[in-house]
N, C-alpha and C positions, 0 to 999 in steps of 0.2 A: 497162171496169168494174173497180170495186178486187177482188181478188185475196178471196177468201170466207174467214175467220176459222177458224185451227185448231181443230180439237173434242179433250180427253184425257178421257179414262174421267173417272168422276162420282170415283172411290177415288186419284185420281192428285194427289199431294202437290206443295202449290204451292210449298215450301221443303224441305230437309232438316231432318230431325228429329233432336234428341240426347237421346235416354231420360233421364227425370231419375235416375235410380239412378246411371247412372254422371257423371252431372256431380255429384250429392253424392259419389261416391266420390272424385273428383279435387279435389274441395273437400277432402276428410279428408285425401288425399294433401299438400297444400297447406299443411293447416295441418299435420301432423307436422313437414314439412320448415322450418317457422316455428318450430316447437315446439324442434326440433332447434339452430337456430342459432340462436335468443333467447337462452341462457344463454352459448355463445361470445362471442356481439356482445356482451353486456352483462359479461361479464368485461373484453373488451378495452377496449369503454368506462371501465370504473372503472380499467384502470391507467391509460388518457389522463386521465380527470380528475385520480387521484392524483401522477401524475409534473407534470402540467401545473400542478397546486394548490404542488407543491414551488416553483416557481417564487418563490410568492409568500408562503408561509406555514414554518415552519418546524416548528409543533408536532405531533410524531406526533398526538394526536386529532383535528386539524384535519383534517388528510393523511387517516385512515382514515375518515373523515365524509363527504369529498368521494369519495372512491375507493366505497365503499359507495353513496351517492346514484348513481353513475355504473351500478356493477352494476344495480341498483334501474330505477332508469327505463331505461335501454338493454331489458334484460331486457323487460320492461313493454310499451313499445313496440313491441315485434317479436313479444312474444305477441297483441298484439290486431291488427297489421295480420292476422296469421292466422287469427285467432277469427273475427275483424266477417265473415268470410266462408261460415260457417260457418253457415246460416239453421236448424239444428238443432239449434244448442247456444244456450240461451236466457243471457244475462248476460255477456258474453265481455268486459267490461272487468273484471267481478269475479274472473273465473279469473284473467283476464289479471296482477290485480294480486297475485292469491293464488297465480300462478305463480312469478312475479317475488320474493316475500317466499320462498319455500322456496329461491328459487339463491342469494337474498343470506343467508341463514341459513348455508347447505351453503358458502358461497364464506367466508364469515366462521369459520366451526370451521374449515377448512382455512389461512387466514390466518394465524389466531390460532396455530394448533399449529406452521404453516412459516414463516414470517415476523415477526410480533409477540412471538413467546414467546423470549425471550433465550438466549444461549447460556451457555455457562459460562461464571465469572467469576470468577478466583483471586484472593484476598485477598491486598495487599502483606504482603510479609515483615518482620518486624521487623529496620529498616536496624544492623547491626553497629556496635558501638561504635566505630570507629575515622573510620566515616562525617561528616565534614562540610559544610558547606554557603556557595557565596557568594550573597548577597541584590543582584540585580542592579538597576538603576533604574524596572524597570516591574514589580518587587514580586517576580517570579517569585524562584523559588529554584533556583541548580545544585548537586546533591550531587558531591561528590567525596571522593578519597582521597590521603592525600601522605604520602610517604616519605620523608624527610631525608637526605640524606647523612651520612658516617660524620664524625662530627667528626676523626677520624684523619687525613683522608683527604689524600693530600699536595699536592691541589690541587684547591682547591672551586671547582666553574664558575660562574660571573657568571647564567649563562643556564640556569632550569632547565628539566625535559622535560617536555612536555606529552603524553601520549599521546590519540590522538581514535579511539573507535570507529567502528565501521563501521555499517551498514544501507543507507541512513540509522534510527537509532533501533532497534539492535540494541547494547545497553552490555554491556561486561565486568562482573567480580564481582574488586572489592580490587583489587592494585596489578599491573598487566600483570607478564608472564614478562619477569626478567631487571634487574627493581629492585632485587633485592638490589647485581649489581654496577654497577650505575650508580651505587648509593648510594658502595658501598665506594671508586669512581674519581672521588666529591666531586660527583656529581650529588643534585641535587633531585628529585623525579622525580613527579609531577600526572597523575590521570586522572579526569577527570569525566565524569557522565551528561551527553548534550547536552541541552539543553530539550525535552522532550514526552517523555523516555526515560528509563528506570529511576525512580532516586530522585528525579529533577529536575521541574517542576512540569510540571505539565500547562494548555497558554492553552486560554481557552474561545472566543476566535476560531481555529479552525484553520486558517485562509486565512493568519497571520499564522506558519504553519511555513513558512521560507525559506528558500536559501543565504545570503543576505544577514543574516536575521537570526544566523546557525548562527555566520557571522564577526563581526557586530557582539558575539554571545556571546565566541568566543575575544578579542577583542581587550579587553573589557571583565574578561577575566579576567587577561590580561598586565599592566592600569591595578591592578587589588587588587594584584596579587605585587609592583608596583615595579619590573619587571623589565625594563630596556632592548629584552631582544631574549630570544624563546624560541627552544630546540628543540625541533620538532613531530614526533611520530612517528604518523603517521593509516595506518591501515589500512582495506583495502575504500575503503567511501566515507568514510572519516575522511582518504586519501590527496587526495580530490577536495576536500575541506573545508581541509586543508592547502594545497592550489594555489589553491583561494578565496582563503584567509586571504595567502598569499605574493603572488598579485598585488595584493591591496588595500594590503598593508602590508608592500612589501618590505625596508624598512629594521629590521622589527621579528622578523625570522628572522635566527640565527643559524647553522643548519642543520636541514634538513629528512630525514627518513626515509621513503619510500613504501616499505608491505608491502602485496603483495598487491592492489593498487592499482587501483579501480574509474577510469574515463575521465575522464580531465581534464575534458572537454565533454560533457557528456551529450548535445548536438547530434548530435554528428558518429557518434554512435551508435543511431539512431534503433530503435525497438520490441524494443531488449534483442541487439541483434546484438553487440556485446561480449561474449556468453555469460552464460546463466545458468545458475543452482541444479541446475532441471530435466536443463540439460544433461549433468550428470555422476549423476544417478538412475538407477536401473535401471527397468525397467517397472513390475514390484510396489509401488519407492519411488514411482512418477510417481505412479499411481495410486492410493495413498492421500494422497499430497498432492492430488491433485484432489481425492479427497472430501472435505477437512478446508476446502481453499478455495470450492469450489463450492456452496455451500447458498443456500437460496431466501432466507434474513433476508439474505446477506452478499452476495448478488446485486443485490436488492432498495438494498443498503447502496451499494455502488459505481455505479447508475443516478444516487442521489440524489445523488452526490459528485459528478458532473458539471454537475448542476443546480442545487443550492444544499446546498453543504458544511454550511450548518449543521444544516438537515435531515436529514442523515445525520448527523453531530454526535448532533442530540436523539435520532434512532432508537436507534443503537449507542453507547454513550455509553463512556468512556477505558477502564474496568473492563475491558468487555466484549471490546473489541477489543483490547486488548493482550494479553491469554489467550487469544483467537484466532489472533493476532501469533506467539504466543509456539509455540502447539501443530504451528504450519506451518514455525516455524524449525524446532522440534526433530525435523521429520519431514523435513526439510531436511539435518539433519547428516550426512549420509555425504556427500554431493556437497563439504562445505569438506576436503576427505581424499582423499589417493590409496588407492586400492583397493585391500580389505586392512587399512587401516589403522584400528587401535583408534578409537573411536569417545572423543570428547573429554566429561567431565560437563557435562550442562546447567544452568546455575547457577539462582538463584531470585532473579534482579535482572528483573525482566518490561521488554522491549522494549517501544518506542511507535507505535502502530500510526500514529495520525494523522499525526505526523511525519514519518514513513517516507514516507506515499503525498503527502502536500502538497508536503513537499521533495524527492521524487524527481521528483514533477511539475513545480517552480521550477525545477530541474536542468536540464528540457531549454529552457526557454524564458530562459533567461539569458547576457546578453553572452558570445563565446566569448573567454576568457582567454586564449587562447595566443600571439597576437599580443603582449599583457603580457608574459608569462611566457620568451618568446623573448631577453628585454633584463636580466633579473633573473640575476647572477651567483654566487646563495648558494647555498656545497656543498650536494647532493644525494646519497643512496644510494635504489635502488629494489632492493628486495626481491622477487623473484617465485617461486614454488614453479612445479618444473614441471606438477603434476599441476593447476596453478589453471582453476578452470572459466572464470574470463577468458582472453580471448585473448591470447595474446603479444604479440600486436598494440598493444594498448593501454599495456601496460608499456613494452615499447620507443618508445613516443612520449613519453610521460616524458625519456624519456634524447634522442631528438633534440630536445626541444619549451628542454630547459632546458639551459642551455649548459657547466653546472660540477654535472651529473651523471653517473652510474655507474651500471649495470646491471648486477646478479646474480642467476643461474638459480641456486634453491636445488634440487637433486635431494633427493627422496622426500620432497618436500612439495608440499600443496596448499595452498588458500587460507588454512589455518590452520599457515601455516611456523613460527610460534611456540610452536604443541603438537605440532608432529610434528618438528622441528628443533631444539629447547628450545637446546641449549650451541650449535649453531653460528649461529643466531639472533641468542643473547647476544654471542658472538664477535663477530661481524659488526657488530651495534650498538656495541659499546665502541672496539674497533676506528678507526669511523667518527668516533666521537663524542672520542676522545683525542687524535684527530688534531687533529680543531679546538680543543680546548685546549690543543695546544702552540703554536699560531699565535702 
């Protein structure tokens, strides 16, 4: 016989029960925790839309259109999967949407004030009477300044001196330290803004800042003067811009000067191991240059540079970033100086921002010259302060790299051997340079 059928109490529950109180409570739970990361997600969303839209558009409205839509619907989305669950809140795509409108409002005042709203933006200075200019073939303009030599002088050189700043796109102001006696010992003596920097024009492709262009410039400068062959005197990275220029056009050097002298290859130096700026700061220095570089527009500004330069181009536009440029050298200046040492005036010739970051980044992705440069037998002097935040390392490659140079340690100087060294500087150049006009 089959086995007779269990009997439970008549009150004896055929499933487990879950009180509806607390399942609407885990429902409320549920949706806060929706509530919670909808504005997250939907921020993160609008910078992927934004940075992704850079891709392909370049005009800041566009860019904020797309980055906004992204806040918006992200936002949106993630309030209603957590509403629609919610059988006691009646309209949950309408909160949803009228949730979504208050993050992108709150996200957009926030924007506007840290991002979109410009920084300062110093007004060119009215360029000095003495100031002129060559008109180069693609229209741009170089400012420059030139110094004559002394008609007296008992032997005028064939080849006159080019000096090249540093940065990239960091220019002097008037005629480098130590043209008077160049002048008086029958030198010519040129220093121009390089393109994108001070007086000289600013390209509106900035992809188009290069080494290559920075030399097709010097050489385009040696074809105006008529001059067989220049003396180049480049500092910082106007040294790396002279070893550009000498391997391309070794026959059109008649002697070279490195001060101070940033890496032949910016290769062989990869993420600033050469030393930088920061290096020679103190703490309190570091850390206000961080706060001067680190702001949410110039963050924002460096993502887009990766993405599509002109984009950042349109965002930051030449004004702006050059007076940014400008306000991080000059919070910069005690590190070009050995410690202790008077601090040099900051002129009102404004540095080129875009220049700077295009062509330092050309720098490292370009042929390494030194294989060139090992075959090239035109006098060399390199210059080096000991307190320079470059490494010594770099300088002395200079001197094994080229075969008919000379290396000098300038004691109680740093990377500005020129303003902390002035006569023995001068010395040293004349010196260098009279020698080759007795040849």
């Amino acid at each position: 016989m089959p086995p007779a059928p269990l009997s439970y109490p008549s009150d004896y529950p055929s499933s487990p029960q879950i009180p509806a109180a607390q399942t609407k409570q885990a429902r409320q739970r549920w949706s806060m925790v929706w509530l919670a990361l909808a504005p997250v997600c939907g921020l993160i969303f609008g910078l992927l839309s934004f940075f992704a839209g850079a891709a392909l558009i370049s005009a800041p409205p566009g860019l904020i259109c797309l980055g906004a839509a992204g806040v918006w619907t992200g936002t949106a989305a993630l309030t209603w999967c957590g509403l629609k669950r919610r059988h006691d809140l009646s309209r949950p795509l309408f909160w949803s949407l009228l949730y979504a409108t208050t993050v992108l409002l709150l996200a957009g005042v926030a924007a506007g004030l840290q991002v979109f709203r410009p920084l300062l933006s110093l007004s060119p200075q009215p360029a000095p009477a003495q100031v002129r200019y060559w008109l180069l073939p693609d229209g741009s303009q170089l400012a420059y300044f030139v110094s004559a030599a002394v008609p007296s002088a008992a032997r005028r050189s064939a080849s006159p001196v080019i000096f090249l700043h540093g940065g990239p796109g960091t220019p002097g102001e008037g005629t480098p330290k130590g043209t008077s006696a160049l002048n008086a010992s029958g030198f010519d003596v040129y220093a121009y803004d390089q393109i994108g920097a001070g007086r000289s024009s600013r390209l509106t492709d900035i992809t188009q800042y290069t080494v290559a262009r920075q030399v097709s410039d010097l050489e385009a400068v040696r074809r105006k003067l008529g001059a067989p062959q220049l003396i180049l005197v480049g500092r910082s990275w106007g040294a790396t811009l002279a070893a550009a220029y000498l391997a391309a056009y070794p026959h059109r050097v008649a002697r070279v000067i490195f001060v101070s002298p940033a890496p032949l290859w910016q290769g062989a130096y990869p993420n600033g191991s050469e030393g930088t700026l920061a290096d020679r700061l103190t703490p309190s220095q570091r850390q206000r240059l961080r706060g001067l570089l680190f702001t949410p527009r110039m963050l924002v500004q460096s993502v887009l540079m990766q993405i599509n330069p002109a984009a950042a181009h349109a965002l930051v536009g030449d004004a702006e970033a050059d007076t940014y440029f400008r306000q991080a050298a000059v919070a910069a200046l005690p590190a070009a100086r050995c410690s202790g040492s008077p601090l040099g005036q900051a002129h009102a010739n404004l540095p080129g921002y875009y220049t700077n970051q295009r062509t330092s980044s050309d720098a490292e992705r370009i042929p390494d010259p030194r294989p060139v440069l090992r075959h090239i037998p035109v006098p060399a002097l390199i210059l080096r302060g000991e307190c320079d935040f470059i490494r010594a390392v770099v300088a002395r490659e200079y001197s094994l790299v080229l075969p008919a140079a000379h290396l000098v340690a300038v004691s109680g100087a740093g990377h500005d051997v020129a303003g902390e060294q002035p006569d023995l500087y001068t010395q040293l150049l004349l010196q260098f340079l009279e020698a080759g006009s007795a040849d």
